[in-house]
C-alpha positions in Angstrom: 109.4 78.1 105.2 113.6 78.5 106.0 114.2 77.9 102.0 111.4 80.6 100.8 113.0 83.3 103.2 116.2 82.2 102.0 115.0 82.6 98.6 113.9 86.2 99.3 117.2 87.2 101.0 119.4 86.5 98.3 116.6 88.0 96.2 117.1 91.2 98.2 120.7 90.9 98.1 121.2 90.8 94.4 118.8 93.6 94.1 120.4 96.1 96.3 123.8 94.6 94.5 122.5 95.4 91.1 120.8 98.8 91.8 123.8 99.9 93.8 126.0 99.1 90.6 123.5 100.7 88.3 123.2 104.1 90.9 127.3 104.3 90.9 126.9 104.0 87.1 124.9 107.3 86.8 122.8 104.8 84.4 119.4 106.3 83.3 116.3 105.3 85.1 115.4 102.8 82.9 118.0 100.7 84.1 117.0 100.1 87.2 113.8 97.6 85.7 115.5 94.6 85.4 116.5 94.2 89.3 113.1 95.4 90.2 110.9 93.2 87.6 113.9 90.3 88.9 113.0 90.8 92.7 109.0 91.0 91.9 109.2 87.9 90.6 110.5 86.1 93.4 107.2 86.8 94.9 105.2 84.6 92.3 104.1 87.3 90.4 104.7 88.1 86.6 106.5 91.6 86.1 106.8 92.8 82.4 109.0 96.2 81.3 106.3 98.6 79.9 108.7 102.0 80.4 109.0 102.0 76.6 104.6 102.1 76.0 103.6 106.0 75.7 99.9 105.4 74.8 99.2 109.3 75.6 96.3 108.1 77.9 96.7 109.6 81.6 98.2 106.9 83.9 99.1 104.6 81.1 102.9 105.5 81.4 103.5 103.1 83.8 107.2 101.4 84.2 106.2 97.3 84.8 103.1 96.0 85.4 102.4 93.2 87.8 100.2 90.2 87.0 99.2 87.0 89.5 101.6 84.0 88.3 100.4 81.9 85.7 97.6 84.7 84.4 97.1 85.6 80.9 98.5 88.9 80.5 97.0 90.1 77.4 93.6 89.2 78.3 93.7 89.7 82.1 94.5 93.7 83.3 97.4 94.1 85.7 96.7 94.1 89.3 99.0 96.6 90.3 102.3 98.6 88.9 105.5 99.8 89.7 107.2 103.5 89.2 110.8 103.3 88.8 112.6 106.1 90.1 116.2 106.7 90.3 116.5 108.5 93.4 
């Protein structure tokens, strides 16, 4: 258990490293993906950037979309997504 919590705080770490560096940046929202799909996937899940998919279908502008570890994403839907904001 003391090297998975480990694991998550320098997962935690580098996020709040790399969003900080991205906020002081004044970079666009999109930028702020990577460190959350990176932190995500510390928890055995699969994260994939869909910011760029505008399908024009209510609720299908999501920013990453979370799948269990190991699941086929295009046959499998998502069980859950993330909104990126920048504030």
């Amino acid at each position: 258990m003391a090297q998975f919590e480990q694991t998550i705080r320098n997962a935690l770490k580098k996020y709040c490293e790399e969003v900080n560096k991205y906020y002081k940046a004044g970079n666009i929202e999109s930028s702020f993906n990577k460190p959350v799909i990176d932190l995500i996937q510390t928890f055995v899940c699969t994260a994939h950037d869909f910011s760029g998919e505008r399908s024009g279908t209510t609720g299908e502008n999501i920013d990453i979309k979370l799948w269990h570890e190991n699941e086929d994403i295009n046959t499998i839907p998502p069980f859950g997504a993330i909104e990126v904001k920048k504030s």
